[in-house]
C-alpha positions as a printed NumPy array, in Angstrom:
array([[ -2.633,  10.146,  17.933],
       [ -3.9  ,  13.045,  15.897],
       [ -7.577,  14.852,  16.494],
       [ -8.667,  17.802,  16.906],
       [-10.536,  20.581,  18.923],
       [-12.346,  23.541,  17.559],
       [ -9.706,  25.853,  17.037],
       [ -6.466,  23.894,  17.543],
       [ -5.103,  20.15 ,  16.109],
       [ -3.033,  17.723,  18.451],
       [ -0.648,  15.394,  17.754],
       [ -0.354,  13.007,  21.349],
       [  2.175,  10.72 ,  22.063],
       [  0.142,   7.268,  21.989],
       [  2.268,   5.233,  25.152],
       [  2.557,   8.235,  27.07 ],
       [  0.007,  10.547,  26.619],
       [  2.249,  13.405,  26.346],
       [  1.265,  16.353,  23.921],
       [  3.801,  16.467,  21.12 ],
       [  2.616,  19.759,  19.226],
       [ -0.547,  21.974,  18.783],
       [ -1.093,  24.404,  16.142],
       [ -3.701,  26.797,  16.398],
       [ -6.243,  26.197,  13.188],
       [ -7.465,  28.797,  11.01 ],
       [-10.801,  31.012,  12.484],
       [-14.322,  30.467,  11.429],
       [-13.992,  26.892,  10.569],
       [-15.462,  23.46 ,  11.36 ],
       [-12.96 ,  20.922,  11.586],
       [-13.348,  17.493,   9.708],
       [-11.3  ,  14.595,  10.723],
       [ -7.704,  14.124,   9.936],
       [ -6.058,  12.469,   6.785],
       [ -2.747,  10.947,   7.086],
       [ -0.995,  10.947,   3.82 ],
       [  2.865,  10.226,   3.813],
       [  4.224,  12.764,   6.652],
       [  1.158,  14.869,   6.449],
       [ -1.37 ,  15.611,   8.884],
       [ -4.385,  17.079,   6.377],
       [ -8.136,  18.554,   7.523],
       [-10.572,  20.895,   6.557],
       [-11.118,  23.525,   8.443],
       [-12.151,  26.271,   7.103],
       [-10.187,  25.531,   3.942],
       [ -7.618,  22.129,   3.31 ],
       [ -4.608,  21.899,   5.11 ],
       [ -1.786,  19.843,   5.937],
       [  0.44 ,  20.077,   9.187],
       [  3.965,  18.013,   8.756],
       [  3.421,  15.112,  11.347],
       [  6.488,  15.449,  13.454],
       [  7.034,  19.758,  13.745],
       [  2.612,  20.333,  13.703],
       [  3.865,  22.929,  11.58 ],
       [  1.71 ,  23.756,   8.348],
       [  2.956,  22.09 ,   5.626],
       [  0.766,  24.083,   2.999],
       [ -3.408,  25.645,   2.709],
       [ -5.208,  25.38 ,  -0.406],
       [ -7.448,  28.698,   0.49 ],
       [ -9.624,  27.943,  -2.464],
       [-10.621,  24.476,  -1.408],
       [-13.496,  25.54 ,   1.13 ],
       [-15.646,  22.474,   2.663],
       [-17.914,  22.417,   5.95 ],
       [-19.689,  19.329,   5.423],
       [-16.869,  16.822,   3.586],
       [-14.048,  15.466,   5.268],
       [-10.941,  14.673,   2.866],
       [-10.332,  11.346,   1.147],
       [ -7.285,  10.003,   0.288],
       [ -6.993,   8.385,  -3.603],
       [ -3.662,   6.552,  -4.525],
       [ -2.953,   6.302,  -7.914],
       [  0.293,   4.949,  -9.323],
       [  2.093,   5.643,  -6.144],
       [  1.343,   8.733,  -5.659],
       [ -1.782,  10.542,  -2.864],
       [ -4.498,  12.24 ,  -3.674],
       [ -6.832,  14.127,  -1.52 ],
       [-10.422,  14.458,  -2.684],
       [-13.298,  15.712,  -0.924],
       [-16.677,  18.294,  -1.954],
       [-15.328,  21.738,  -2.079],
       [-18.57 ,  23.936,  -0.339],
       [-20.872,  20.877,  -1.137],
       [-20.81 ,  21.653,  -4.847],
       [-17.593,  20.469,  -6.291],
       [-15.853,  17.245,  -6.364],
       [-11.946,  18.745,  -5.887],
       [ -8.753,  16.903,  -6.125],
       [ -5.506,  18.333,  -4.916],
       [ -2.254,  17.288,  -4.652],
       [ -1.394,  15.842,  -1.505],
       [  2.069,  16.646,  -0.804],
       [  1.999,  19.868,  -2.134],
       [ -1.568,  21.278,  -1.584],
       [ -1.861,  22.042,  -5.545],
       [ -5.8  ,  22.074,  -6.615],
       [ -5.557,  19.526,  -9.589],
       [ -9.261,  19.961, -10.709],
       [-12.943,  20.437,  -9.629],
       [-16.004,  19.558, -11.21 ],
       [-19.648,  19.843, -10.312],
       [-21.679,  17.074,  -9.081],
       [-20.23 ,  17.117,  -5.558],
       [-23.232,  16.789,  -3.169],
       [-23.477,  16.927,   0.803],
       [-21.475,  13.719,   1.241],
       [-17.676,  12.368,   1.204],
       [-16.235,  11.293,  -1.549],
       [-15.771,   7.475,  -1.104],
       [-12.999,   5.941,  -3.443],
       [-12.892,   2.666,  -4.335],
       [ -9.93 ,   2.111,  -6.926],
       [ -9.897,   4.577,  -9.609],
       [-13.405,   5.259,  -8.743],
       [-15.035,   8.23 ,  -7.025],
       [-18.775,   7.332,  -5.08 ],
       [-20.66 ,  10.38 ,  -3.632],
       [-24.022,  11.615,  -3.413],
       [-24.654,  14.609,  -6.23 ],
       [-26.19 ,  17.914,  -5.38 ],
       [-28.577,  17.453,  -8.325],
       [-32.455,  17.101,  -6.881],
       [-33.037,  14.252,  -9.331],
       [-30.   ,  12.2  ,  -9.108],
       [-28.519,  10.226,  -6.011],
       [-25.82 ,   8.442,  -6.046],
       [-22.952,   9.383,  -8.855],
       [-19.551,   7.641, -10.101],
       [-16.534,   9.537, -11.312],
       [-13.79 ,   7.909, -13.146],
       [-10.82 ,   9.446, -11.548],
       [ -7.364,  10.461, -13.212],
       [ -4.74 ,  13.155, -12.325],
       [ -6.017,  15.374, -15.17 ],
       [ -9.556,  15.259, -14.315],
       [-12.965,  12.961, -13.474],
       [-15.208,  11.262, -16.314],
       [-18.625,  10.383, -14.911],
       [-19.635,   6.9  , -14.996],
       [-23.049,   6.46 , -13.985],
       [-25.597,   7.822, -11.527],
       [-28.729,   5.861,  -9.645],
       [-32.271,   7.881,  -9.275],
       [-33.127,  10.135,  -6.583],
       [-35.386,   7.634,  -5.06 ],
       [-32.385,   4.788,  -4.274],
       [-30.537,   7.59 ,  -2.696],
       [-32.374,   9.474,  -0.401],
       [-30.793,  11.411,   2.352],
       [-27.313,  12.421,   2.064],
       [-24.939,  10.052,   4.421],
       [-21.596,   9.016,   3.184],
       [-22.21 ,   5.732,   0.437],
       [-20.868,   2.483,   1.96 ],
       [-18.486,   0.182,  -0.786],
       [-18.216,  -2.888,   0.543],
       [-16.486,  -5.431,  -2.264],
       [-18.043,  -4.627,  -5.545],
       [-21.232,  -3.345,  -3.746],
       [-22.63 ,   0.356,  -2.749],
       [-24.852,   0.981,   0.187],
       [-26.644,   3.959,   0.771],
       [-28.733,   5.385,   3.687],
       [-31.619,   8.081,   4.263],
       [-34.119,   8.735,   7.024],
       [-34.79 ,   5.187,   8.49 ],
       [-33.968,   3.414,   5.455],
       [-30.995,   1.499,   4.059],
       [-30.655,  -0.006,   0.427],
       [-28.38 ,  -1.454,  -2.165],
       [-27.512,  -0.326,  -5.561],
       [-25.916,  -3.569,  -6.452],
       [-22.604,  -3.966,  -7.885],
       [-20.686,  -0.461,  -9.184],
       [-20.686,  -0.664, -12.762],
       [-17.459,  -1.247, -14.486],
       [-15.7  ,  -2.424, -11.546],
       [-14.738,  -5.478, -11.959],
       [-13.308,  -4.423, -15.443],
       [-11.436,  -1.474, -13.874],
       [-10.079,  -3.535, -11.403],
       [ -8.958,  -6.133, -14.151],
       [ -7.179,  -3.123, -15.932],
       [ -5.392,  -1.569, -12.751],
       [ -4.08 ,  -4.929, -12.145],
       [ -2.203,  -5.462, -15.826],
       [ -1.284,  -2.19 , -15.628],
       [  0.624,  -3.161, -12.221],
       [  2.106,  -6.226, -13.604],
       [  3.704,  -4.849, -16.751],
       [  5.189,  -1.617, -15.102],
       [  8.601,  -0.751, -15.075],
       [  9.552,  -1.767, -11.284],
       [  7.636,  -5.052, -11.971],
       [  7.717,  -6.991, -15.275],
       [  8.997,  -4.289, -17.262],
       [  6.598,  -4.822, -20.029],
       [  7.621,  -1.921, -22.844],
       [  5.228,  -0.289, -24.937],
       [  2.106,  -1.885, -22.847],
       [  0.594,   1.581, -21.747],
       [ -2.451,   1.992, -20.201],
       [ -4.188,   2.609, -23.423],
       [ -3.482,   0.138, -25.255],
       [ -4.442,  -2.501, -21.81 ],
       [ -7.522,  -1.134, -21.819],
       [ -8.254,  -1.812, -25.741],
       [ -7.723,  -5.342, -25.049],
       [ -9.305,  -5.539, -21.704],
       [-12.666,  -4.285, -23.498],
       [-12.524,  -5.537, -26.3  ],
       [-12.044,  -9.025, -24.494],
       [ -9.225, -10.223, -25.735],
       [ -7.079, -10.274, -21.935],
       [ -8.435, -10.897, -18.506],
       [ -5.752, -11.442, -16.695],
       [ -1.871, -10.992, -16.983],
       [ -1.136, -14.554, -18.253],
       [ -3.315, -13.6  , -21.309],
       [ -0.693, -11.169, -22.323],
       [  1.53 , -14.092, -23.398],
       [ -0.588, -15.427, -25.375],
       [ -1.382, -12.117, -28.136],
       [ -0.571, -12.694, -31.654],
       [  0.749, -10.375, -34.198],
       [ -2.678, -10.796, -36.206],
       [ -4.531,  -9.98 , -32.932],
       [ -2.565,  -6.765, -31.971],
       [ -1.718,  -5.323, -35.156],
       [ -5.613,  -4.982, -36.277],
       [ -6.046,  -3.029, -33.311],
       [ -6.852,   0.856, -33.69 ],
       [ -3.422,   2.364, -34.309],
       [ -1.82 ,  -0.408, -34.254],
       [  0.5  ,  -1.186, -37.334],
       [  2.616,  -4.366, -37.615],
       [  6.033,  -2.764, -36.732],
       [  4.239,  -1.594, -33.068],
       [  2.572,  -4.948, -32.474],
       [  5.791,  -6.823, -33.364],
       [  8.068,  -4.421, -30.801],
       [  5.3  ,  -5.248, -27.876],
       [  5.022,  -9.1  , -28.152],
       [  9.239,  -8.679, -28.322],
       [  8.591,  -7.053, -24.533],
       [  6.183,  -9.457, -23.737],
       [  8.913, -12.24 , -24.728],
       [ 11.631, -10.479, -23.054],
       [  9.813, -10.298, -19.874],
       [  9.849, -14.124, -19.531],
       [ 12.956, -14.014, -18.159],
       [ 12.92 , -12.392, -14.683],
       [ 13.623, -12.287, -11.176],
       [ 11.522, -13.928,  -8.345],
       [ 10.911, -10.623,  -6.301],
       [ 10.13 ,  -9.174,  -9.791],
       [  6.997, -11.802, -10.184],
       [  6.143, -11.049,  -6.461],
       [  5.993,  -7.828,  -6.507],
       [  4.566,  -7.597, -10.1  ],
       [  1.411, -10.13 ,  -9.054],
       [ -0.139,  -7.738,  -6.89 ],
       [  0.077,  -9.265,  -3.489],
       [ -1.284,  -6.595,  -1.404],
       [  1.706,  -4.497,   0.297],
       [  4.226,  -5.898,  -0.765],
       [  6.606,  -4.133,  -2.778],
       [ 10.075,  -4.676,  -4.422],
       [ 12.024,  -4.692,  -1.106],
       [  9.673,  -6.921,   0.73 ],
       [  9.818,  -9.21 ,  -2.409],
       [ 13.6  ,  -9.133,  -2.171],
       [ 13.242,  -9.975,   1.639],
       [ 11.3  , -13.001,   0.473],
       [ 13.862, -14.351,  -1.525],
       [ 16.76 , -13.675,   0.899],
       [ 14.844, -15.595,   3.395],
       [ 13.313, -18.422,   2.044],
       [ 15.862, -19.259,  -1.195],
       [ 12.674, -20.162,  -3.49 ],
       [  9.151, -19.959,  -4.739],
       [  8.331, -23.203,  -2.932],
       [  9.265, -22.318,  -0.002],
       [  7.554, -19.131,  -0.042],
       [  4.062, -20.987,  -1.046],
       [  4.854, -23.21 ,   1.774],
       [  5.47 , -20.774,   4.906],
       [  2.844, -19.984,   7.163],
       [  1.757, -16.699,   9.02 ],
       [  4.525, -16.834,  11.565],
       [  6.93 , -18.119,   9.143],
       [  6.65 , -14.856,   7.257],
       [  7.017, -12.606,  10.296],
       [ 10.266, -14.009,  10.606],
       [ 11.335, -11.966,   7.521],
       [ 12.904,  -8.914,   7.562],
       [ 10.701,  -5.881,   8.036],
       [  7.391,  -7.938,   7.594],
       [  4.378,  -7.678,  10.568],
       [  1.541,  -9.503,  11.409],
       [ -0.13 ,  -7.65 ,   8.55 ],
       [  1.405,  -8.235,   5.529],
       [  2.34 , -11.622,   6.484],
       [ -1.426, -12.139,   6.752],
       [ -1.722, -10.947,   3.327],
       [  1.172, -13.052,   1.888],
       [ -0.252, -16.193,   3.322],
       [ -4.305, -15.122,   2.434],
       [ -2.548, -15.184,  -1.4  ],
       [ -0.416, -18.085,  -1.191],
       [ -3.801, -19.837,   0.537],
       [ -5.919, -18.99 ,  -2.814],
       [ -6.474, -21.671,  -5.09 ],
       [ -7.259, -18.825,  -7.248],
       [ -4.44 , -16.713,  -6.89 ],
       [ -2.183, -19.937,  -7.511],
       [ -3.92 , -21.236, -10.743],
       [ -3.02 , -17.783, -11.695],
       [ -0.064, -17.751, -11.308],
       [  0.387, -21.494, -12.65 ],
       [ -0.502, -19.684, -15.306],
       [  2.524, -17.626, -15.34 ],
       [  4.781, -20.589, -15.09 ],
       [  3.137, -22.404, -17.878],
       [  3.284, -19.473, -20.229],
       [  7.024, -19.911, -19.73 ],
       [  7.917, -16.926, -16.889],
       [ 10.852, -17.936, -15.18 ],
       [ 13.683, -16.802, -13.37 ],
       [ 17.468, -17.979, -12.139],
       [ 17.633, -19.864,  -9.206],
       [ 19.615, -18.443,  -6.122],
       [ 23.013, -19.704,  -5.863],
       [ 23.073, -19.508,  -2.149],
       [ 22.559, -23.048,  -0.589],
       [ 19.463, -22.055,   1.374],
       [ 19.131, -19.439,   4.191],
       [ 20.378, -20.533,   7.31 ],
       [ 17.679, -21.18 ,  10.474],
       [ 20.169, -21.757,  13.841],
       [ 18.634, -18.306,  15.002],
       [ 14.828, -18.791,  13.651],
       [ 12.398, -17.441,  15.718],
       [ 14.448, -15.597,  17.791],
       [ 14.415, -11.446,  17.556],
       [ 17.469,  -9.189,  19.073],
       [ 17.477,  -5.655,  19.633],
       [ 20.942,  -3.464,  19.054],
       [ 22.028,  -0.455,  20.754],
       [ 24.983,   1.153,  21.567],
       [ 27.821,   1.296,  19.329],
       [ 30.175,  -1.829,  18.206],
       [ 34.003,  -1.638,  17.726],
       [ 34.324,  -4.572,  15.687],
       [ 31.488,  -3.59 ,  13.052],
       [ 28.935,  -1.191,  12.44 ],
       [ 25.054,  -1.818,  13.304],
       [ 24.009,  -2.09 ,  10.134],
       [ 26.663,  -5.326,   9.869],
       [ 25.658,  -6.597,  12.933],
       [ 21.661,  -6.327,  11.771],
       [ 23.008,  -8.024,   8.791],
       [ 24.921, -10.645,  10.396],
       [ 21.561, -11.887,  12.44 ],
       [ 19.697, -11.994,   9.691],
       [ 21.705, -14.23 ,   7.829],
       [ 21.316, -16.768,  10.707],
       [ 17.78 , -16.474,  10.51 ],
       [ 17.258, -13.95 ,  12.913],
       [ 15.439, -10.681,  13.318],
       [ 16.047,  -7.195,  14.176],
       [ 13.415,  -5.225,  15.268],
       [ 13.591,  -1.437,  17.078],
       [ 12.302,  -2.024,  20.82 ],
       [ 12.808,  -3.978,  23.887],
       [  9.566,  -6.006,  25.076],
       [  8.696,  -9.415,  26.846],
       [  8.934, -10.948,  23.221],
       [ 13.004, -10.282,  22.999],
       [ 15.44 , -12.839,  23.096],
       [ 18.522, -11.025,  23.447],
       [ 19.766,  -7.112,  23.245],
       [ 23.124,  -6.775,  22.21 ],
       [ 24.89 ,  -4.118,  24.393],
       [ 27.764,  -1.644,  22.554],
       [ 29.948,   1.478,  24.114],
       [ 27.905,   3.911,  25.489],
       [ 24.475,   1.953,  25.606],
       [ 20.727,   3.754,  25.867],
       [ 17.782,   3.083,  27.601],
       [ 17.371,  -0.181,  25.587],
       [ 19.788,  -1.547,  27.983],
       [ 17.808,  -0.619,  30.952],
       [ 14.848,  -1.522,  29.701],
       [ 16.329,  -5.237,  29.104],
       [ 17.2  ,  -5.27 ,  32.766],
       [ 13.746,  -4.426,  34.057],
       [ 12.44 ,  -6.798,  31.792],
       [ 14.976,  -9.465,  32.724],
       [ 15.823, -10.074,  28.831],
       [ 19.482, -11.89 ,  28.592],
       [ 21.783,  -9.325,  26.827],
       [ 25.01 ,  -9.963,  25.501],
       [ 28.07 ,  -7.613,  25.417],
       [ 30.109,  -7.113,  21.987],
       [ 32.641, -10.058,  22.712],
       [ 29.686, -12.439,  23.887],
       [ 27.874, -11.141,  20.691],
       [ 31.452, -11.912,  18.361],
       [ 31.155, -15.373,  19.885],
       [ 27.766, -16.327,  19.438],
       [ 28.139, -15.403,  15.713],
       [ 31.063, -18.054,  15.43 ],
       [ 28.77 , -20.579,  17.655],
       [ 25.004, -19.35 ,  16.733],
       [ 23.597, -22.813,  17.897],
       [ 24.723, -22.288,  21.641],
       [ 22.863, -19.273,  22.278],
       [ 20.072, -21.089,  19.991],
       [ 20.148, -23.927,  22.442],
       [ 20.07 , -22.034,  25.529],
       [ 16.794, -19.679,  24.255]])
């Protein structure tokens, strides 16, 4: 647990309560809330600054960027954090987040936060006869978008985004300003440019540019429209001569032929990335199966929680999402099927916990060896564990299996059960 005091910010251990650092925060200031980005701890106070997470020790200060009133927002964009908050009320600011580098500023900031939503900044302006304004947002800078009169707006709380609508608040009074402009668009764009990137479909020549040419000018919607662009349609495009348009539809065509955790991770399922799309495939052996697990079905894979398997089966639950991606299939994307003949299940549903050291392999073996049986590793001992496998020179995982009364099984017990996985399976 992070927070803070007036003149010092804590870091607490969460189970025990125990303090884990304190670092003294610079004089004169007024703390705003904390801002985890990556292994940073970042506030204002006084000026932005980040502690590292484990030491409490500062990380960097960005001296110029001075806010009492804004606490910082965090802004992904194309994998990388942002922070962006009003610097002194006046100035939207952007600064790097792992290295505390001011990126821009530009006026318009008013008394309120900075509330991202996409590539899009929302925040109150300091101008008397505007209210709410939009920013565009890139690394190099912020285009505004649109504003709302002074009357929609009044007051200066924090604006609200809830789906594709803003909510804003003043005195007793609480109103909408309908959908944000352009959103729907922008998210349309973000989501191409996701699919066709180099870790996902691998889509050469399809820059952001050129998306958002066809995107506005109506000629894609969604990423199965990309399979269907002609030569005539791309090469009358601005700046677009035959030779160009002919070298992107040859991308396009190349990228039929792909990889299942490729399309995963390429379709935008929220969270999950190319080695949780890998996990996928180890586990389940195929796209059907995948459309066919369920919640707890998914938390049986590898390094997957309650959360994203949530997410995966919210997709794989919307008719939407699937006609979309029927889409995909029909435009002709497809990929090798796995050689394997099917993951094994005798350990399904059962998790183990490993400590201590083995003499016949190493941990990360062992981990592996579970898995393939269907099994999963996870870190700690609790009510939930089936069995903790005990090496030389055991920690407190072992006594914590005791006191729990899990069953735990020694390294020759463990060598066994790997030969006969269905006895230990039948005696869960």
């Amino acid at each position: 647990v992070y927070f803070l005091g007036t003149t010092h910010a804590h870091c607490v251990d969460l189970e025990t309560g125990k303090g884990i650092w304190t670092t003294e925060l610079p004089k004169g200031g007024c703390p705003s809330s904390f801002l985890i980005a990556g292994n940073q701890a970042i506030v204002s106070a006084r000026h932005l600054m980040a502690f590292d997470r484990k030491s409490g020790k500062i990380a960097w200060e960005a001296s110029t960027v001075r806010s009492r009133d804004s606490s910082p927002t965090l802004w992904k964009h194309q994998g990388k954090d942002y922070v962006l908050l009003n610097a002194d009320g006046r100035k939207l600011t952007c600064v790097d987040a792992q290295s505390g580098e001011v990126l821009w500023m530009v006026k318009g900031g008013g008394a309120s936060c900075p509330v991202v939503t996409g590539d899009i900044a929302v925040l109150h302006s300091n101008d008397g006869k505007l209210g709410v304004v939009a920013y565009r947002l890139f690394p190099s800078g912020a285009e505004p978008m649109w504003s709302s009169p002074r009357k929609k707006s009044r007051g200066a709380s924090t604006p609200i985004v809830s789906g594709d609508t803003i909510y804003v608040f003043g005195g007793d009074e609480a109103s909408s300003l309908g959908p944000v402009p352009e959103q729907e668009s922008e998210r349309q764009i973000q989501t191409i440019i996701h699919f066709v990137s180099r870790r996902a479909m691998d889509i050469d020549g399809l820059g952001e540019k050129l998306i958002r040419q066809l995107v506005e000018a109506g000629l894609i919607s969604e990423v199965a429209d990309l399979y269907g662009l002609s030569l005539t349609t791309l090469s009358a495009l601005e700046r677009m001569g035959d030779k160009s348009a002919q070298n992107v539809l040859a991308a396009i065509e190349k990228s039929k032929t792909t990889t299942l955790p490729r399309l995963l991770h390429a379709i935008g399922i929220p969270e999950v990335g190319e080695a949780t799309a890998e996990n996928l495939l180890t586990h389940f052996g195929s796209l059907t199966q995948i459309r066919q697990a369920t919640v707890e079905d998914f938390e049986m894979v590898d390094d997957i929680g309650p959360i994203v398997a949530q997410h995966l089966h919210n997709f794989f639950s919307d008719q939407s999402q699937l006609a979309k991606l029927e889409k995909l299939l029909a435009a002709g994307v497809s990929w090798p099927e796995s050689s394997s003949a099917g993951p094994r299940d005798e350990w399904h549903g059962l998790s183990f916990v490993l400590t201590g050291t083995l003499a016949a392999m190493t941990r990360d073996e062992a981990a592996a060896a579970i898995k393939a049986l269907g099994g999963r590793v996870i870190g700690s001992v609790s009510k939930k564990t089936a069995y903790v496998v005990i090496g030389a020179s055991a920690g407190s995982k072992a006594d914590k299996a005791a006191k729990l009364e899990i069953p735990v099984l020694n390294e020759a017990q463990f060598l066994d059960a790997l030969k006969n996985p269905r006895a230990i399976a039948a005696n869960d």
